[in-house]
KOLZAVO-776249 format. One record per residue: residue number from 1; residue in three letters; x, y, z of N, C-alpha, C, O in turn. Coordinates in steps of 0.02 Angstrom, whole numbers, plus 50000, padded with zeros to 5 digits. Example, Ala and Ser with C-alpha at 12.3 -4.5 7.8 and 13.67 -1.06 7.14 Angstrom:
residues 2
<1, "ala", <50660, 49716, 50390>, <50615, 49775, 50390>, <50660, 49835, 50390>, <50712, 49834, 50423>>
<2, "ser", <50642, 49888, 50354>, <50684, 49947, 50357>, <50645, 50002, 50394>, <50670, 50057, 50402>>
END
This chain:
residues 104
<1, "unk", <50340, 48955, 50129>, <50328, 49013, 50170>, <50333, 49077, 50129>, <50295, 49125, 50140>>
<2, "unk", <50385, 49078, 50074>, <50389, 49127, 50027>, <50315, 49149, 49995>, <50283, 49202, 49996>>
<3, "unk", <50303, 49089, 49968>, <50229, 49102, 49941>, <50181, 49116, 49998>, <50146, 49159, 49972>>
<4, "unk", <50166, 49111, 50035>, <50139, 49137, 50080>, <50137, 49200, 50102>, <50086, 49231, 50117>>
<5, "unk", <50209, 49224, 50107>, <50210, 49306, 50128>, <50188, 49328, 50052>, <50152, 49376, 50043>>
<6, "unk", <50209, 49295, 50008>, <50185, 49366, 49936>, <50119, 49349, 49925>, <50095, 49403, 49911>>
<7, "unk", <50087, 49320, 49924>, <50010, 49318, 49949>, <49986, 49349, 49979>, <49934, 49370, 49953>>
<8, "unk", <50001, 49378, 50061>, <49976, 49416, 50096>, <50004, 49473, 50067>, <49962, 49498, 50030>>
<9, "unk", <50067, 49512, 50068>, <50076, 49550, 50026>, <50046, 49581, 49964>, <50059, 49637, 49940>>
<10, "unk", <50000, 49531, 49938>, <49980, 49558, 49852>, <49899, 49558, 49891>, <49855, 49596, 49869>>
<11, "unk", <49889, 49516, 49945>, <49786, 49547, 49967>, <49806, 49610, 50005>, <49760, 49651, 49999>>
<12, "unk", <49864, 49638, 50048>, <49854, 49690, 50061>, <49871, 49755, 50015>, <49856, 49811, 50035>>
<13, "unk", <49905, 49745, 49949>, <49940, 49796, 49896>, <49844, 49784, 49876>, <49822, 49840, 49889>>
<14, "unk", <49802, 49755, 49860>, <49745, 49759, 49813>, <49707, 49793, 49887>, <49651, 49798, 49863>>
<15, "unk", <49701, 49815, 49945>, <49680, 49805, 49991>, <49682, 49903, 49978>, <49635, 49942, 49969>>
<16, "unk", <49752, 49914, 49980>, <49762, 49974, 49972>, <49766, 50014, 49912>, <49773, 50075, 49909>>
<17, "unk", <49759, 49972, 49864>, <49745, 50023, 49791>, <49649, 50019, 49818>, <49614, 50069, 49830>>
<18, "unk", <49633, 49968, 49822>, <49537, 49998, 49819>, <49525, 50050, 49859>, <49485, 50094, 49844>>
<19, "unk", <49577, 50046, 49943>, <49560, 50111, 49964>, <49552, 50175, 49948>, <49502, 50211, 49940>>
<20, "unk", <49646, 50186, 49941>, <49664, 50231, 49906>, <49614, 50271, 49820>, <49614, 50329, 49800>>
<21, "unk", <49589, 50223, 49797>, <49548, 50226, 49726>, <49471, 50269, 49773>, <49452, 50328, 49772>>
<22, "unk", <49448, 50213, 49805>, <49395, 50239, 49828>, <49369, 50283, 49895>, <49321, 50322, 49899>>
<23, "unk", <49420, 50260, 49950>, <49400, 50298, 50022>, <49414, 50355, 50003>, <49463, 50369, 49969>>
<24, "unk", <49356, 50410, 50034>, <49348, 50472, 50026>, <49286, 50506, 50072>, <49228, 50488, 50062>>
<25, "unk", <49299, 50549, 50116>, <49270, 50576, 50160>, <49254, 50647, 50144>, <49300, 50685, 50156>>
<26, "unk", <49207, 50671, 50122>, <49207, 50736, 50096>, <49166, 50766, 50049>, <49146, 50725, 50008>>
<27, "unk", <49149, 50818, 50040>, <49089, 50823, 49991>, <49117, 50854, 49921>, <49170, 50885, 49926>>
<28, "unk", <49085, 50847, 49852>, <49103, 50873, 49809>, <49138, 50928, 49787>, <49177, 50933, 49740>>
<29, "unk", <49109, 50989, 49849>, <49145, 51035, 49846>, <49254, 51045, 49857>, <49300, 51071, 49826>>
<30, "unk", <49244, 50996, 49935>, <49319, 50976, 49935>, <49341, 50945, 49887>, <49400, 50960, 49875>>
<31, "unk", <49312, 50895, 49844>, <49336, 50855, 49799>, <49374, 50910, 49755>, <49435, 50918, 49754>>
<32, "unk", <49310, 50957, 49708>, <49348, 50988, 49705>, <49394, 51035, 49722>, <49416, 51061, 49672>>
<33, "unk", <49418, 51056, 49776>, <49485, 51087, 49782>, <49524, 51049, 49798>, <49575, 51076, 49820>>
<34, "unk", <49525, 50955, 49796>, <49591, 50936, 49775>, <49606, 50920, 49697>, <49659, 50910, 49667>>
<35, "unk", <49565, 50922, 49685>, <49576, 50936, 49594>, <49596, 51014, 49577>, <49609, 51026, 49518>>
<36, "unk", <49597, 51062, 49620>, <49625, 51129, 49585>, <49706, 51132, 49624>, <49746, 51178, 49614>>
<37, "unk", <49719, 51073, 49671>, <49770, 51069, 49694>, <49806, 51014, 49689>, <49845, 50990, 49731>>
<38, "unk", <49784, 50985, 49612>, <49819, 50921, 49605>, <49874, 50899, 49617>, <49874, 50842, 49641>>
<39, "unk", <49948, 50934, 49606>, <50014, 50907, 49622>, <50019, 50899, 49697>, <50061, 50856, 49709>>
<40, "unk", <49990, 50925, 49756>, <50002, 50929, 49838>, <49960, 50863, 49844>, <49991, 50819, 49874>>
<41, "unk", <49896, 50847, 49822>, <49832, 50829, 49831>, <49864, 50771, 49824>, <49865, 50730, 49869>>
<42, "unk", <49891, 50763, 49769>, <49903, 50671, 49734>, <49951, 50648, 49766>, <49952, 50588, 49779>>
<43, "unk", <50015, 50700, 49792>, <50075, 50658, 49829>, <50055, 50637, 49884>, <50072, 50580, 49902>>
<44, "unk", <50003, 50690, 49937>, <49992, 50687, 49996>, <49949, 50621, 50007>, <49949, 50579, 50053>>
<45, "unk", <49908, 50628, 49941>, <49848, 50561, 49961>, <49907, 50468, 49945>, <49907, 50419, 49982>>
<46, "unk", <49938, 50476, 49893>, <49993, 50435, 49876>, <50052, 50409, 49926>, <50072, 50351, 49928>>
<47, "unk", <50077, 50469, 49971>, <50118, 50465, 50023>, <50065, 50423, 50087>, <50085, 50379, 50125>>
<48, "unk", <50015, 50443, 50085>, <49978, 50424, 50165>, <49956, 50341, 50165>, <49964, 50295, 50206>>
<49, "unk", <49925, 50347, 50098>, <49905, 50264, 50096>, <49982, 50208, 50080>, <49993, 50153, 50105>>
<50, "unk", <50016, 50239, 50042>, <50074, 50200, 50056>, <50108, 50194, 50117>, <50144, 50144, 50124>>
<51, "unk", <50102, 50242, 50169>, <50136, 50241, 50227>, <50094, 50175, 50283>, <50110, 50133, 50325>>
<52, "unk", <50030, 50203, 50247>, <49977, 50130, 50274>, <49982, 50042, 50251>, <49962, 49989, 50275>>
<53, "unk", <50012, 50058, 50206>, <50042, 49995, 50151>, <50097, 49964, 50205>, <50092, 49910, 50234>>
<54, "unk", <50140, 50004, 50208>, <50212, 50010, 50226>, <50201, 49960, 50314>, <50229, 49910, 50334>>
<55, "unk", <50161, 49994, 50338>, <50137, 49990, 50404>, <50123, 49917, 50395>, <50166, 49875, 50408>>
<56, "unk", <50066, 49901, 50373>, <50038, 49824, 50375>, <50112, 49787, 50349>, <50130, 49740, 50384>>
<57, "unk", <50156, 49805, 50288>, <50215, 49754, 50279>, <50262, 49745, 50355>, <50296, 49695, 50364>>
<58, "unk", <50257, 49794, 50400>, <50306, 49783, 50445>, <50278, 49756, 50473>, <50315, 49711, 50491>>
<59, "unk", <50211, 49747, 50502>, <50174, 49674, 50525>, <50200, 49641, 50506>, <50246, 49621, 50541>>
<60, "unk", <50193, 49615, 50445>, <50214, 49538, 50395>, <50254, 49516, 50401>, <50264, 49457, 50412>>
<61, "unk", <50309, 49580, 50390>, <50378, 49578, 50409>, <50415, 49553, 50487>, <50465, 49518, 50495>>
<62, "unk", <50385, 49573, 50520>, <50406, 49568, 50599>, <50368, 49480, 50625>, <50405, 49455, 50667>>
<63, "unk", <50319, 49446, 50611>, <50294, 49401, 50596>, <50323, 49345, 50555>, <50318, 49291, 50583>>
<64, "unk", <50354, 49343, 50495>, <50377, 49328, 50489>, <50481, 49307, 50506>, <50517, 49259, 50492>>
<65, "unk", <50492, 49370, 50538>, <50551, 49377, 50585>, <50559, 49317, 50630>, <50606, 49279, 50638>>
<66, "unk", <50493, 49319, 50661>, <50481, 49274, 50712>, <50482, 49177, 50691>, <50509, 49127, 50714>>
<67, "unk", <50434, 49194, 50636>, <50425, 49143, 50610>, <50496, 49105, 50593>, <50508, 49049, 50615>>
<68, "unk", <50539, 49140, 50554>, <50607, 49137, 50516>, <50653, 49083, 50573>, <50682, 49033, 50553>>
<69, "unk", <50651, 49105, 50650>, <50681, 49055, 50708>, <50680, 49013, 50715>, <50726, 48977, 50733>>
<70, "unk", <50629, 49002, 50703>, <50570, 48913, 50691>, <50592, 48892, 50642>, <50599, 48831, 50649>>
<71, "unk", <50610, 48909, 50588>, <50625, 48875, 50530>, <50683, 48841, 50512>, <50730, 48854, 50550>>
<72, "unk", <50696, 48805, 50471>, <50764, 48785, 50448>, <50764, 48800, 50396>, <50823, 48794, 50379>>
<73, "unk", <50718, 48827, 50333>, <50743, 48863, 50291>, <50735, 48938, 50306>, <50681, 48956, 50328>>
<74, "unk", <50780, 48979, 50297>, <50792, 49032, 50311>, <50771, 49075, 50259>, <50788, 49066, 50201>>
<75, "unk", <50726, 49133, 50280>, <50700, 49192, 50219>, <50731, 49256, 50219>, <50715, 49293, 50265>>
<76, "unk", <50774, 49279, 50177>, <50793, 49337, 50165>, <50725, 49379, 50186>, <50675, 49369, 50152>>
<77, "unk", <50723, 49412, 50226>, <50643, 49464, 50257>, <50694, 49526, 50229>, <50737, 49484, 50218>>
<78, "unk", <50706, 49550, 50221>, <50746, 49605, 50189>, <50730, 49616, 50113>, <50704, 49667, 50090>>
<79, "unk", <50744, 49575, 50085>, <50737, 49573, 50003>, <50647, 49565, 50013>, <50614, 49608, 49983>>
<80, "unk", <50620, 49528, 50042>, <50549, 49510, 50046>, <50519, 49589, 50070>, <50482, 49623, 50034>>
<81, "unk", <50535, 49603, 50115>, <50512, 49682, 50145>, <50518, 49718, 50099>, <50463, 49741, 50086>>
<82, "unk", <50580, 49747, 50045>, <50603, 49778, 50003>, <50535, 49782, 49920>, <50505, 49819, 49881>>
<83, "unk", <50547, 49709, 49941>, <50506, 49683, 49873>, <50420, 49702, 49894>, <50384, 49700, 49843>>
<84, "unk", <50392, 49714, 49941>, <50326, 49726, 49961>, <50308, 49787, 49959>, <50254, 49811, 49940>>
<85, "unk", <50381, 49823, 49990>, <50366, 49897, 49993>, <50341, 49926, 49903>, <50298, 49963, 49881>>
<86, "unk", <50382, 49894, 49881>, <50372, 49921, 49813>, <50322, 49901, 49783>, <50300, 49944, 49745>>
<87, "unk", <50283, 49834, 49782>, <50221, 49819, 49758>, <50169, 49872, 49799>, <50132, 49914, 49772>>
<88, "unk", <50174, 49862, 49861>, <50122, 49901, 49909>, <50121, 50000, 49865>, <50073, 50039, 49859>>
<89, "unk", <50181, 50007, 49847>, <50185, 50078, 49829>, <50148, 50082, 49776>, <50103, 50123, 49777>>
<90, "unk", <50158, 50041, 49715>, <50145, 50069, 49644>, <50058, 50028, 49672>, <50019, 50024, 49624>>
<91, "unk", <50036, 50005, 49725>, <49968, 49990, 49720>, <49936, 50055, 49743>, <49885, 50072, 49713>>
<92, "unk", <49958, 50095, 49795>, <49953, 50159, 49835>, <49954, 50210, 49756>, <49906, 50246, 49740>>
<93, "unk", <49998, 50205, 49726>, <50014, 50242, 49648>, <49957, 50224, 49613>, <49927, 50272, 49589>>
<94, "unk", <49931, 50165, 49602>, <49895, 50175, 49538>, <49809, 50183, 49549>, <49768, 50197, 49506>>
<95, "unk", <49795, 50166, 49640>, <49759, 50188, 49668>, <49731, 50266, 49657>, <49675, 50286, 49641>>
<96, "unk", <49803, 50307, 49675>, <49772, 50377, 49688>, <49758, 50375, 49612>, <49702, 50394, 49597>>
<97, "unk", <49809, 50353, 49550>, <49778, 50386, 49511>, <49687, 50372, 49466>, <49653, 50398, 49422>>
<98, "unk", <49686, 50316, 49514>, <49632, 50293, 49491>, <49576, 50362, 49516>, <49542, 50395, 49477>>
<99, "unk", <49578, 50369, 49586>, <49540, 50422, 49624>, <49540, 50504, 49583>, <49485, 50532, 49579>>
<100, "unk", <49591, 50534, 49557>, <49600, 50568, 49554>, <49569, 50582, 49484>, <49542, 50635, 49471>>
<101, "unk", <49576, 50520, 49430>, <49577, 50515, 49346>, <49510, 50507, 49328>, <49476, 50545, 49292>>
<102, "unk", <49488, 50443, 49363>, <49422, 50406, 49358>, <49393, 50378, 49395>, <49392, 50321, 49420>>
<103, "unk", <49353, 50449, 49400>, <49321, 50457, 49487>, <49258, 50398, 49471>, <49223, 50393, 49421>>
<104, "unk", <49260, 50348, 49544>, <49192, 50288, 49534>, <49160, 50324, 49569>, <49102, 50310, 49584>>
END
C-alpha cells in the first residue's frame, strides 16, 4: 500500500511541476510584468500550485486514512503526508523555476 501511495504521490508532484512549468493564462505583455516583478511573481506562482499539490495529498491522505481501518498493516499517514508535502513542493519549486527561467 506504501508503494502505492508514493506512486500516486510522485504522478501528482510530475502533474504539478508540468503545470506550474507550463499553465499560463495571459499575454506576453503580463508575462512580462511578472518578470519585472520576479521575487512577488515566483513566490506567489510557487505558493499557489503547491497549495494545489498540498490539496490533492489530503485527498490521498484522507483515503488512505480510511483505507488504514481495513488494514492490518498499519501506515504511518503522517510521515507519508509529511513526506509528499515535500516532494509535491520542490515539484511546485522546480516547476516555477522552470516557467520563469526557461520559458517553453
Amino acid at each position: 500500500m506504501k508503494i502505492f501511495y508514493y506512486l500516486l504521490v510522485t504522478l501528482l508532484a510530475v502533474a504539478i511541476a508540468i503545470l506550474s512549468a507550463i499553465f499560463y493564462i495571459g499575454s506576453e505583455i503580463s508575462y512580462q510584468r511578472l518578470l519585472d516583478d520576479l521575487g512577488l511573481s515566483f513566490i506567489r506562482r510557487f505558493i499557489g500550485f503547491a497549495i494545489i499539490g498540498i490539496f490533492g495529498l489530503s485527498l490521498l491522505a484522507g483515503i488512505n486514512f480510511f483505507a488504514n481501518i481495513f488494514m492490518t498493516q498499519k501506515l504511518n499517514i503522517k510521515k507519508l503526508f509529511l513526506t509528499g508535502v515535500l516532494i509535491v513542493s520542490l515539484a511546485s519549486f522546480f516547476g516555477t523555476i522552470i516557467f520563469f527561467f526557461v520559458r517553453l
